[in-house]
LUMDREN-516977 format. One record per residue (C-alpha): z, x, y. Coordinates in nm, 3 decimals, padded with zeros to 5 digits, always signed. Layout:
REM LUMDREN-516977
rec w->Z u->X v->Y
...
//
This chain:
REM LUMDREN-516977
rec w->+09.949 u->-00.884 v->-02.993
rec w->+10.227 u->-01.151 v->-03.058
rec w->+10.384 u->-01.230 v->-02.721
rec w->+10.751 u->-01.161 v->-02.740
rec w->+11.022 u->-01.508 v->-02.721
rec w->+11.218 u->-01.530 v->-02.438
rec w->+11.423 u->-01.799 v->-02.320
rec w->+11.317 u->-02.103 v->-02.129
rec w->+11.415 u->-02.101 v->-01.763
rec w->+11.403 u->-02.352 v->-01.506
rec w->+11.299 u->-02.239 v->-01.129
rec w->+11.308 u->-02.511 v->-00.920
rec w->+11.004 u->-02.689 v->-01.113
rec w->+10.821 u->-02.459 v->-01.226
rec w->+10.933 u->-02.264 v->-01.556
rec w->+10.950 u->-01.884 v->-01.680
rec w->+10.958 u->-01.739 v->-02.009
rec w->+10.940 u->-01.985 v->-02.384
rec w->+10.581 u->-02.075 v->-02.365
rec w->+10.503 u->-02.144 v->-02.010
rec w->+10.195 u->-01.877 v->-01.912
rec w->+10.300 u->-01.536 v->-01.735
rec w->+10.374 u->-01.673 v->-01.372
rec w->+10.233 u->-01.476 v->-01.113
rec w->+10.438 u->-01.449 v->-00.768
rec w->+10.477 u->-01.294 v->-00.436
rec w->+10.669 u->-01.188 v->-00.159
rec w->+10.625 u->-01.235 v->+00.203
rec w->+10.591 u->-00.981 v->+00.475
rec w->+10.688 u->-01.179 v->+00.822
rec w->+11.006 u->-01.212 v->+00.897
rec w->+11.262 u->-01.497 v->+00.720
rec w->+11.339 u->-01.607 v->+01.010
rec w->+10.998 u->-01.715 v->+01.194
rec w->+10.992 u->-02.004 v->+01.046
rec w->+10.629 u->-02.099 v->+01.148
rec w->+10.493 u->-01.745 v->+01.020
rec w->+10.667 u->-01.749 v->+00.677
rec w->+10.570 u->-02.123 v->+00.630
rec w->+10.224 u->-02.003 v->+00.718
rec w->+10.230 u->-01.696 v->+00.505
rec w->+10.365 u->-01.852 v->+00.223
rec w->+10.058 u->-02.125 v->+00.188
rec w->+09.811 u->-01.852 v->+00.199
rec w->+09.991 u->-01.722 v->-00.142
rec w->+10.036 u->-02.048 v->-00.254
rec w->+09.663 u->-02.114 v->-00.218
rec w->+09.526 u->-01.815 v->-00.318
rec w->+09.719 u->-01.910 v->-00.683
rec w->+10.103 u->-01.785 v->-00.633
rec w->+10.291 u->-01.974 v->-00.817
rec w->+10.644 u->-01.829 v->-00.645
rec w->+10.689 u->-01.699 v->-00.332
rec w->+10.969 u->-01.427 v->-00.245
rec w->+11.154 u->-01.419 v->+00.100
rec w->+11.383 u->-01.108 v->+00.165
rec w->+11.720 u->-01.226 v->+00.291
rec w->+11.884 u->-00.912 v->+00.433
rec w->+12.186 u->-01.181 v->+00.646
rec w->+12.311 u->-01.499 v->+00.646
rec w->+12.116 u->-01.598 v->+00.892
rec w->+11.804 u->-01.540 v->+00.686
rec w->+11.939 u->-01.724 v->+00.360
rec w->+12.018 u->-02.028 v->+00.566
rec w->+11.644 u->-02.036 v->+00.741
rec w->+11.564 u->-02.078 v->+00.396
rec w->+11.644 u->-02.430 v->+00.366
rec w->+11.359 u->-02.465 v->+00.734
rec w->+11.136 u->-02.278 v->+00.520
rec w->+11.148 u->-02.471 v->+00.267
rec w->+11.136 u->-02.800 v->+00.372
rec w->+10.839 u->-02.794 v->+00.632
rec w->+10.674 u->-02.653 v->+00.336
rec w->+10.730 u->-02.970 v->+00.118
rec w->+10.658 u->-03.142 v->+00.459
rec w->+10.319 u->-02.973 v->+00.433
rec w->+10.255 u->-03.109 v->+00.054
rec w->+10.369 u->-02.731 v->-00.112
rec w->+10.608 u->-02.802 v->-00.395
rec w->+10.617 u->-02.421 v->-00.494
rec w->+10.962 u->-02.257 v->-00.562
rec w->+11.060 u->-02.005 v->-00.344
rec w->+11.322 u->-01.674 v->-00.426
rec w->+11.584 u->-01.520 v->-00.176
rec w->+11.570 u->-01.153 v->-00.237
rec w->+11.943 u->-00.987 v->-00.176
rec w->+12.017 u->-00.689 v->-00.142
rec w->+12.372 u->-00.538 v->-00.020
rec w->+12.569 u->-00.826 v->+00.042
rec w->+12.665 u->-01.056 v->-00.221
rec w->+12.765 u->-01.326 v->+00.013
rec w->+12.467 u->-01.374 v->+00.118
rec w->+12.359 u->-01.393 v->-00.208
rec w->+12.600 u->-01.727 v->-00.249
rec w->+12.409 u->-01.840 v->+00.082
rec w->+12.084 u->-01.807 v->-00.087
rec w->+12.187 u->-01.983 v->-00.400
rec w->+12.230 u->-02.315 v->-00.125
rec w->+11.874 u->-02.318 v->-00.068
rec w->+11.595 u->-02.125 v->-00.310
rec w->+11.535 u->-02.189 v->-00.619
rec w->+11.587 u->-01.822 v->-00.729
rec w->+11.817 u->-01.571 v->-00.664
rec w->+11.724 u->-01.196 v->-00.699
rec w->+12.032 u->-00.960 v->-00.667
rec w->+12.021 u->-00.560 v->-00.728
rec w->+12.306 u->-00.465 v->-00.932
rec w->+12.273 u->-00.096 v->-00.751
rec w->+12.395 u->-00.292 v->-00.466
rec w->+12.551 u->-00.586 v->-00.534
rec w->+12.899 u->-00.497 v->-00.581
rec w->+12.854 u->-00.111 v->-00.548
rec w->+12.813 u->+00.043 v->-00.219
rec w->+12.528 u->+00.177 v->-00.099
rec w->+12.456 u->+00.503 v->-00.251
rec w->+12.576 u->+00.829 v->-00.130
rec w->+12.420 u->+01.058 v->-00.393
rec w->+12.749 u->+01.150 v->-00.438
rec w->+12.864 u->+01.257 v->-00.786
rec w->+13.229 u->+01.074 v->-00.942
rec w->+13.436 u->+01.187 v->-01.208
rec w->+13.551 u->+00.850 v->-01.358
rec w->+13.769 u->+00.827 v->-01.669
rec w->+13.719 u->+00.528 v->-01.902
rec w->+13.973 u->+00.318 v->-01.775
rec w->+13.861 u->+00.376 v->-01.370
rec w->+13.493 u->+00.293 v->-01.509
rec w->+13.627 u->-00.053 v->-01.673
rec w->+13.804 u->-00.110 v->-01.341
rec w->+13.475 u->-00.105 v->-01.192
rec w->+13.311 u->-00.356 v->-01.426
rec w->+13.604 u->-00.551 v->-01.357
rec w->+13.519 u->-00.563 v->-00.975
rec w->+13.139 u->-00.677 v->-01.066
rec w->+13.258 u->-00.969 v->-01.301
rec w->+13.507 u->-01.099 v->-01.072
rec w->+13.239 u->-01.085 v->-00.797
rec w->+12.956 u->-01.210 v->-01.011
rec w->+13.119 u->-01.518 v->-01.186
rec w->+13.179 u->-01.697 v->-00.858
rec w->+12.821 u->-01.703 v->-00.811
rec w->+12.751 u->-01.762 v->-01.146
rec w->+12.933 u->-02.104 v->-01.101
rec w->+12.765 u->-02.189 v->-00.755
rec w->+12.408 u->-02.090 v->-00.887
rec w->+12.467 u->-02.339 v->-01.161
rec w->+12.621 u->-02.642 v->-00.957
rec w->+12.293 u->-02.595 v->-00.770
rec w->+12.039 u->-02.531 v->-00.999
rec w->+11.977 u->-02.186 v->-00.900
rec w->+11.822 u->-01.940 v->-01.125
rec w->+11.908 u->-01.567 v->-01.069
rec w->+11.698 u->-01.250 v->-01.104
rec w->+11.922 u->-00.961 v->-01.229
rec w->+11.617 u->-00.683 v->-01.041
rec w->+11.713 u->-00.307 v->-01.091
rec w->+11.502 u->-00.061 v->-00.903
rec w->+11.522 u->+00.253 v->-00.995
rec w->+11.520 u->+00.419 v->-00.627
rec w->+11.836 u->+00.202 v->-00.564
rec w->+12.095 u->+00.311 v->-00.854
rec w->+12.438 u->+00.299 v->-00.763
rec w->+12.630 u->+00.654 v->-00.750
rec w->+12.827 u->+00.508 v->-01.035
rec w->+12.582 u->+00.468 v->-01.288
rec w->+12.405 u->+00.780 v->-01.188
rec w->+12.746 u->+00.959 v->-01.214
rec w->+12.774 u->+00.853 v->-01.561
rec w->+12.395 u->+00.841 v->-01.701
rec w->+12.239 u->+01.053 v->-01.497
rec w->+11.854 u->+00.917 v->-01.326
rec w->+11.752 u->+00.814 v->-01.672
rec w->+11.553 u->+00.530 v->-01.805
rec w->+11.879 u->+00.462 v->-01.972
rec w->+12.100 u->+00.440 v->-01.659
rec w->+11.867 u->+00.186 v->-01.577
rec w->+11.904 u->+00.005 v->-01.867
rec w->+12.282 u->+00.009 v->-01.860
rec w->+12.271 u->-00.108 v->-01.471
rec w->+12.075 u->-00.371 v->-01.600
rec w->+12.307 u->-00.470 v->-01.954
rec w->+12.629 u->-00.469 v->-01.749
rec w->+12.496 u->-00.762 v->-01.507
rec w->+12.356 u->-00.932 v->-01.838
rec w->+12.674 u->-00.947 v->-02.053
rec w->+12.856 u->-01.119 v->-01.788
rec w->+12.603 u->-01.385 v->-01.767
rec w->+12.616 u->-01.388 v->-02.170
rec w->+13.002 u->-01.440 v->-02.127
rec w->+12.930 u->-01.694 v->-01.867
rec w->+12.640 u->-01.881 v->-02.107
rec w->+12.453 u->-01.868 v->-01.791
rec w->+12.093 u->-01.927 v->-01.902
rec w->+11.869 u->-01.900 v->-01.634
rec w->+11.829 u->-01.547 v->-01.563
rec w->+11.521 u->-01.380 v->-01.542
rec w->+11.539 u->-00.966 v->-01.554
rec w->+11.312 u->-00.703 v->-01.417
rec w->+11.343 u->-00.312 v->-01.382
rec w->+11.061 u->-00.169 v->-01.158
rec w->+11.010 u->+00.232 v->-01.063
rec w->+10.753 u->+00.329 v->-00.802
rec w->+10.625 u->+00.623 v->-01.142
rec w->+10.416 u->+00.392 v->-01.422
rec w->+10.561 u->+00.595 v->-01.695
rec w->+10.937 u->+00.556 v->-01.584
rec w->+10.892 u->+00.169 v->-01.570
rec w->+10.715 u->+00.128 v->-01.846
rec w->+10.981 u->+00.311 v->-02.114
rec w->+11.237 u->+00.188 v->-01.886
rec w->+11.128 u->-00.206 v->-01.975
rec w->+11.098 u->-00.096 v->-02.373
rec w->+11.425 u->+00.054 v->-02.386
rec w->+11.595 u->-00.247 v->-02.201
rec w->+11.406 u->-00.512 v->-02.457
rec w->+11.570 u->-00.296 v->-02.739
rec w->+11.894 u->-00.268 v->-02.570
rec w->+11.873 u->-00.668 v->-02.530
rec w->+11.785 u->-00.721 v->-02.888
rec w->+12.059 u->-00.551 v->-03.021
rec w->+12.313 u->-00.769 v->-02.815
rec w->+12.112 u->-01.098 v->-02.911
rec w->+11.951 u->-01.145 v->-02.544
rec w->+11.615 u->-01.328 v->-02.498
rec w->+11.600 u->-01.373 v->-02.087
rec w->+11.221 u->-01.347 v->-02.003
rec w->+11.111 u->-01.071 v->-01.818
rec w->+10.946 u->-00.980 v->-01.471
rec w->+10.702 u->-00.711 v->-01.419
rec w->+10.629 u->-00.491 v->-01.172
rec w->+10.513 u->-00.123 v->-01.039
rec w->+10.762 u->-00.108 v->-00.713
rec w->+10.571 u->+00.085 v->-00.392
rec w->+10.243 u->+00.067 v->-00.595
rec w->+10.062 u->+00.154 v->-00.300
rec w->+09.770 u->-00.005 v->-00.154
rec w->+09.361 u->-00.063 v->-00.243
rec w->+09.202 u->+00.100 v->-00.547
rec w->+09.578 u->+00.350 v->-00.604
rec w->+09.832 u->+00.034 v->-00.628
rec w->+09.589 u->-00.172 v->-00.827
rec w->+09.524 u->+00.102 v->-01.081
rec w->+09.904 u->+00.157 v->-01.099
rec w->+09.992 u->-00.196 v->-01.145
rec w->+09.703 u->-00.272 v->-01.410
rec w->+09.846 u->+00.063 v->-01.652
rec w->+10.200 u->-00.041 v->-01.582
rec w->+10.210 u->-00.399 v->-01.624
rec w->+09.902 u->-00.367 v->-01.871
rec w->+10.079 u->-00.136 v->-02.107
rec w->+10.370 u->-00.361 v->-02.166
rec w->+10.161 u->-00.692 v->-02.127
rec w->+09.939 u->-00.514 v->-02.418
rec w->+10.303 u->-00.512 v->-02.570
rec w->+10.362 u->-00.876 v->-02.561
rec w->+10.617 u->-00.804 v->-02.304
rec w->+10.592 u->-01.014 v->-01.951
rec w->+10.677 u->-01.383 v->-01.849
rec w->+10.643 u->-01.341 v->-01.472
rec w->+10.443 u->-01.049 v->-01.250
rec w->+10.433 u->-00.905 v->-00.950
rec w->+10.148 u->-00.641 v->-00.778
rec w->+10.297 u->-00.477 v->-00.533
rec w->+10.025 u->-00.359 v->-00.291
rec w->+10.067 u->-00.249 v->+00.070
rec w->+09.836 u->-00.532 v->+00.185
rec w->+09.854 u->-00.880 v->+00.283
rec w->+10.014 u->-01.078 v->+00.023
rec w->+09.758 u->-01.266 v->-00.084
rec w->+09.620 u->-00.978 v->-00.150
rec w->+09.798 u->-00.919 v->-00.459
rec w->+09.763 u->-01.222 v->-00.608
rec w->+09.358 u->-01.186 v->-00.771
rec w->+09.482 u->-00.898 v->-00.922
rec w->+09.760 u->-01.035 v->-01.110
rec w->+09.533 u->-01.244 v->-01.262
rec w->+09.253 u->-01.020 v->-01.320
rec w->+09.528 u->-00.832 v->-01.522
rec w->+09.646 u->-01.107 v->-01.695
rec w->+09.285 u->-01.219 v->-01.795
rec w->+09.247 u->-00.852 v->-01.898
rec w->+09.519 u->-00.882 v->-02.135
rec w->+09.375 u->-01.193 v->-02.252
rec w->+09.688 u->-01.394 v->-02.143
rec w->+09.552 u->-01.621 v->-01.873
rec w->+09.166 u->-01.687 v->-01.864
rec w->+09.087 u->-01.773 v->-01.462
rec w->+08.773 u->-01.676 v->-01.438
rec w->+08.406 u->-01.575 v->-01.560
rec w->+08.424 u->-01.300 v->-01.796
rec w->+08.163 u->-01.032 v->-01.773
rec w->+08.089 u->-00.797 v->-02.022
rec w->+07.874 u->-00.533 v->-01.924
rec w->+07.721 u->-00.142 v->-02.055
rec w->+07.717 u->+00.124 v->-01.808
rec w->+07.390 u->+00.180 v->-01.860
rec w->+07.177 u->+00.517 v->-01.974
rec w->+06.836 u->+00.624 v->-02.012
rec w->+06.726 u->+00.363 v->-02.240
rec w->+06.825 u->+00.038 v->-02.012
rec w->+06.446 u->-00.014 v->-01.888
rec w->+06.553 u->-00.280 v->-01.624
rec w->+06.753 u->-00.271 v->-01.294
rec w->+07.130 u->-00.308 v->-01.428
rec w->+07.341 u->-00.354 v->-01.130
rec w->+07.080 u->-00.567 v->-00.955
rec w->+07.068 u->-00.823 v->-01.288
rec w->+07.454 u->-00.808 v->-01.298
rec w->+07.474 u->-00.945 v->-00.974
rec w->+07.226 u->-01.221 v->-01.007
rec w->+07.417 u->-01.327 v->-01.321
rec w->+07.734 u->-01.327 v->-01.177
rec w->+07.596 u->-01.507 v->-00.840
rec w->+07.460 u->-01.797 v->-01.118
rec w->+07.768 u->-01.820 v->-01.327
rec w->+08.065 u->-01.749 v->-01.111
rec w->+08.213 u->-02.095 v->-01.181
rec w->+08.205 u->-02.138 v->-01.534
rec w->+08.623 u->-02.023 v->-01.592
rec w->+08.647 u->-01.919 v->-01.933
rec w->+08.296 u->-01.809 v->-02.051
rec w->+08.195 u->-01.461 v->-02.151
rec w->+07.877 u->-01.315 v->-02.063
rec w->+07.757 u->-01.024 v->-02.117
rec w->+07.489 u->-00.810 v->-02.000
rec w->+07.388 u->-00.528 v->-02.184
rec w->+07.092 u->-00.259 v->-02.121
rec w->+06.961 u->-00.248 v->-02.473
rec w->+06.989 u->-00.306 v->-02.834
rec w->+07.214 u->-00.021 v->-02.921
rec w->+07.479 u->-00.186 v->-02.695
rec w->+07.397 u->-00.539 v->-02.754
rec w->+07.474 u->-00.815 v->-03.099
rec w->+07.781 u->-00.555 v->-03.176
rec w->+07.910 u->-00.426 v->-02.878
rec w->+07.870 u->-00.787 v->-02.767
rec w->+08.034 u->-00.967 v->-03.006
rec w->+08.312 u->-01.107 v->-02.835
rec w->+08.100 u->-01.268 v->-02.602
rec w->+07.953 u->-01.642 v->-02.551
rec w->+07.617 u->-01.537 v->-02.392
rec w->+07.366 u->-01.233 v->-02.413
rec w->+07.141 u->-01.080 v->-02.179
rec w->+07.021 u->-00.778 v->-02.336
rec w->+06.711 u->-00.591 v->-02.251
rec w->+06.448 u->-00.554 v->-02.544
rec w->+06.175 u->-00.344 v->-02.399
rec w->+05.965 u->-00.278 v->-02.047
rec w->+06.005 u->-00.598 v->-01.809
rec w->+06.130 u->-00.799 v->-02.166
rec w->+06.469 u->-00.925 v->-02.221
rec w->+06.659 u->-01.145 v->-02.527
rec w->+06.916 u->-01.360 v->-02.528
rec w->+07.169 u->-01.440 v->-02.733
rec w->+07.404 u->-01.717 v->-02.787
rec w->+07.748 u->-01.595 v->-02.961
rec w->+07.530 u->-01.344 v->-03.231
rec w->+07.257 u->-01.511 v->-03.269
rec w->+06.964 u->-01.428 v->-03.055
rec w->+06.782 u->-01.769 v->-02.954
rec w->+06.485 u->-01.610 v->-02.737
rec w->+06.323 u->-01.289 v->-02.778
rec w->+06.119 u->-01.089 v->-02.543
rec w->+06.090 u->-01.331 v->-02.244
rec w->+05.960 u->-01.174 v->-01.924
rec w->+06.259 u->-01.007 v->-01.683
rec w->+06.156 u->-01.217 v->-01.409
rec w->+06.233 u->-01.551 v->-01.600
rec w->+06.540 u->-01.460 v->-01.775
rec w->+06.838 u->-01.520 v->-01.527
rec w->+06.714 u->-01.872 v->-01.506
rec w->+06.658 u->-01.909 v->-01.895
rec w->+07.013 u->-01.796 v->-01.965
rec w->+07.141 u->-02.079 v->-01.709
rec w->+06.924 u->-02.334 v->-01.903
rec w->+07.094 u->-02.171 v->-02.249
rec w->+07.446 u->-02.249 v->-02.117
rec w->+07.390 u->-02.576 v->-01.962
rec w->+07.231 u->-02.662 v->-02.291
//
């Protein structure tokens, strides 16, 4: 997997894309304008290993509480960028740009209105009147993002096309990608650089060729913005997290990504282990103890689960190293390979060990192995 080049932008200062590691990021649930809750609920993300927090901004009023927000949490000793999201109203997207460090706009919203689910006949020229209306809308904000530093994210959902697009494209993965282009030329035009993109559906497989088509559709027009990721309304517990790990995985796998987001119906915090656990997955950000384990069958002669567990209770803090813990020699030097350290049984009650492919002690008793692999590694 070759990870695919993007463009180096600047948020606040952290940065996206070029060969900073996928960021990983969330949004808050309180409201924007308790100032002591979102403070509060930001830090939790922040400690848990966010590295950008999102705020929605659905007035004025919200965009400005941004700048309370984020000083009491530089106050506090939290120097983590946060991101206004806009929808609806692109003045208070220009409000927004005052304060965050991001911008996210929805171009399904932005300068459309809301959708009606009404179908238009337009003819060329009344479609290139409405383009018209987006750039002279989009440019103003352009200029203010980029007196004040302010990076934009150009975010189409699919649940929120405008009745223009889907008038013309239909609800297509490539009416999303056109939604999507439109927004990106101007900033071309504009050589405004720090834009990061996303396109996120609530279905896996609608994202997913929805992202592909939009990094060919950017190719072609010589585009490199880094991308966000993202499985919108993923749900919550064992649904959202298998949702998010096959849609973010698949394109991850692709070497497509700079910046994700699990959306889970949870606490926010919440979703922040499994970004990484994905990322680690797709061997793009190592954060923890790998453990590399069989399933199990009738020829494991020791308890599996139980040994997994007193492995993983010894070894929990050794980021980076791969163990694994297999139940017999059929599954053990080759299944194994990729692995730092073996524990793999080798008859009744007897257990080897292995370090990288070589094994370095055979048939030790079960009950003394746990603490001979610990004296292996620290060795």
């Amino acid at each position: 997997m070759q990870r695919r080049k993007s463009t180096l932008v600047h948020v606040g200062n952290l940065t996206i894309g070029g060969d900073a590691p996928v960021r990983v990021q969330s949004m808050a649930t309180v409201s924007t304008l308790d100032t002591e809750n979102a403070v509060a609920q930001a830090i939790r993300i922040i400690e848990a290993g966010g590295e950008l927090v999102r705020f929605t901004t659905q007035g004025t009023r919200e965009a400005e509480n941004l700048r309370n927000i984020k000083a009491e949490l530089v106050k506090r000793g939290y120097d983590t960028p946060i991101v206004a999201d806009v929808h609806f109203n692109a003045n208070v997207a220009d409000v927004a740009a005052l304060y965050a460090d991001k911008v996210r706009i929805n171009p399904g919203n932005y300068v459309d209105p809301a959708r009606k689910f009404d179908k238009i006949d337009y003819t060329d020229e009344e479609y290139a009147e409405e383009l018209k209306k987006i750039e002279h809308r989009l440019v103003p904000f352009l200029n203010l993002c980029r007196e004040h530093k302010t990076a934009i994210r150009i975010g189409v959902n699919h649940g929120s096309l405008s009745d223009r697009i889907m008038s013309r494209y239909g609800d297509t993965p490539e009416g999303i990608v056109e939604s999507c282009m439109e927004f990106l030329r101007i900033c071309q035009r504009e050589r405004f650089d720090d834009v990061v993109v996303s396109i996120k559906a609530s279905n896996t497989v609608v994202m997913v060729h929805s992202v592909r088509l939009l990094v060919k559709a950017m190719d072609a027009e010589d585009m490199h913005y880094p991308l966000h990721l993202g499985v919108t309304e993923a749900g919550e517990g064992e649904d959202g997290r298998i949702k998010s790990a096959v849609g973010i995985g698949a394109l991850l796998a692709d070497g497509i990504g700079d910046t994700i987001r699990v959306s889970l119906s949870e606490e926010p915090e919440a979703e922040i282990p499994v970004a990484y656990a994905i990322l680690q997955a797709a061997r793009l950000r190592i954060t923890k103890t790998e453990y590399i384990s069989c399933p199990g069958c009738g020829r494991t002669l020791y308890n599996l689960q139980e040994t997994i567990a007193r492995v993983k209770a010894a070894t929990s803090h050794l980021v980076g190293l791969k163990i694994a813990i297999m139940g017999c020699i059929v599954n053990g030097p080759g299944e194994m390979a990729d692995a730092d350290y073996g524990y793999v049984g080798a008859g009744p009650g007897r257990i080897s060990l292995y370090k990288g492919k070589e094994c370095v002690e055979k048939n030790i008793p079960e009950a003394e192995a746990v603490d001979k692999l610990l004296e292996l590694i620290n060795n």
